[in-house]
N, C-alpha and C positions, 0 to 999 in steps of 0.2 A: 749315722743312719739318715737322720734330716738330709745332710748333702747328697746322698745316694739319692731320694727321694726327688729332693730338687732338679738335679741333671736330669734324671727320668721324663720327670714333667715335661721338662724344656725340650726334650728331643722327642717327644711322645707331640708335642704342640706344634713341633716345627714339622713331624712327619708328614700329621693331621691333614698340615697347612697345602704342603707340596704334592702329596696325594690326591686333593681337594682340585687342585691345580690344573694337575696333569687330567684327571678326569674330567673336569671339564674341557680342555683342549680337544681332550680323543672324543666325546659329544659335537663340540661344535666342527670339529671337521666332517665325522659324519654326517653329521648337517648339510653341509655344503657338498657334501658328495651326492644327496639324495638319496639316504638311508637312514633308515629308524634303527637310534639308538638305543629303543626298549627291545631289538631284536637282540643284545648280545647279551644282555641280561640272564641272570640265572630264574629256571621257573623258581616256584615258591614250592617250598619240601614243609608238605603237612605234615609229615610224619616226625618233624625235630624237637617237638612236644610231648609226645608217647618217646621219644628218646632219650630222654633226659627225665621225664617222669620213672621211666621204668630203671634209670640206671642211678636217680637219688633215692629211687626208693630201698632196691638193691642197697644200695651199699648203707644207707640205713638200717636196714636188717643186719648187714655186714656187721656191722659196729655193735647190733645189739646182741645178737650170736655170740661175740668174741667177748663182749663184756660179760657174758654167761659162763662163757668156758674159761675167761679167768676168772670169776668168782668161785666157780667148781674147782678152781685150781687144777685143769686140765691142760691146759696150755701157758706159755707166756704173754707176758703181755703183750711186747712187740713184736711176735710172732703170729698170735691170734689177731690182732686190729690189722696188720701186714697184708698178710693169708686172706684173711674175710671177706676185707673189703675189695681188693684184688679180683680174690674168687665172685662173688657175687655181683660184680660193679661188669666183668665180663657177660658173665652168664646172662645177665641183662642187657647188652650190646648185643651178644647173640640173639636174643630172641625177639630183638628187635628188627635186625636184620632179615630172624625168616616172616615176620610178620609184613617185612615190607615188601618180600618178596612175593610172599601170597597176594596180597592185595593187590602187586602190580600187577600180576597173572591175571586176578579174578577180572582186574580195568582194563587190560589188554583184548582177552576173553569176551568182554561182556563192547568191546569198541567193535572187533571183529565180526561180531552177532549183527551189532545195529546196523554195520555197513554191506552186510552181506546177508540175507535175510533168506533161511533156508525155507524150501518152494517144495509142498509136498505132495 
């Protein structure tokens, strides 16, 4: 196991390295092209905190649901923790999903407004 660990390191460190690398190259030629390199950049996604809050909270629930329904001795074990967290860990991607969808509406909606400004 140690040895598995070790090679991981080392090509996890060497990836690091070359990646590091190559990124910097494709910046400075942009550079020298006379183009801003924070244009390829990804924006910033607020929403990847509400997405991970809502999907360990989920599946925390998951886990506790399941440890109920096998103390009830309703289910199995590895059935219930399987199922649960599964179930719940989605259901929570889902509604994350439409929540960003709304939101992007409402920003999209309320950009629209400010730029166009109904005259009555």
């Amino acid at each position: 196991m140690n040895d598995f660990l070790i090679t991981a390191t080392v090509f996890a460190t060497i990836y690091g390295i070359v990646y590091l690398f190559i990124r910097k190259r494709e910046r400075m030629a942009l550079i020298n092209r006379g183009l801003d390199p924070r244009s390829f950049e990804k924006p910033y996604n607020s929403f990847s905190s509400l997405k991970y809050g809502l999907l360990f909270t989920a599946i925390g629930m998951g886990l506790l649901l399941a440890n109920i329904l096998i103390n009830i001795n309703v289910m199995e074990p590895e059935a219930a923790y399987f199922s649960l967290v599964s179930l719940f860990g989605g259901i929570a991607l889902i509604v994350d999903y439409l929540i960003e969808v709304s939101r992007n509406k409402k920003k999209k909606q309320s950009t629209i407004e400010n730029t166009h400004p109904v005259t009555d």
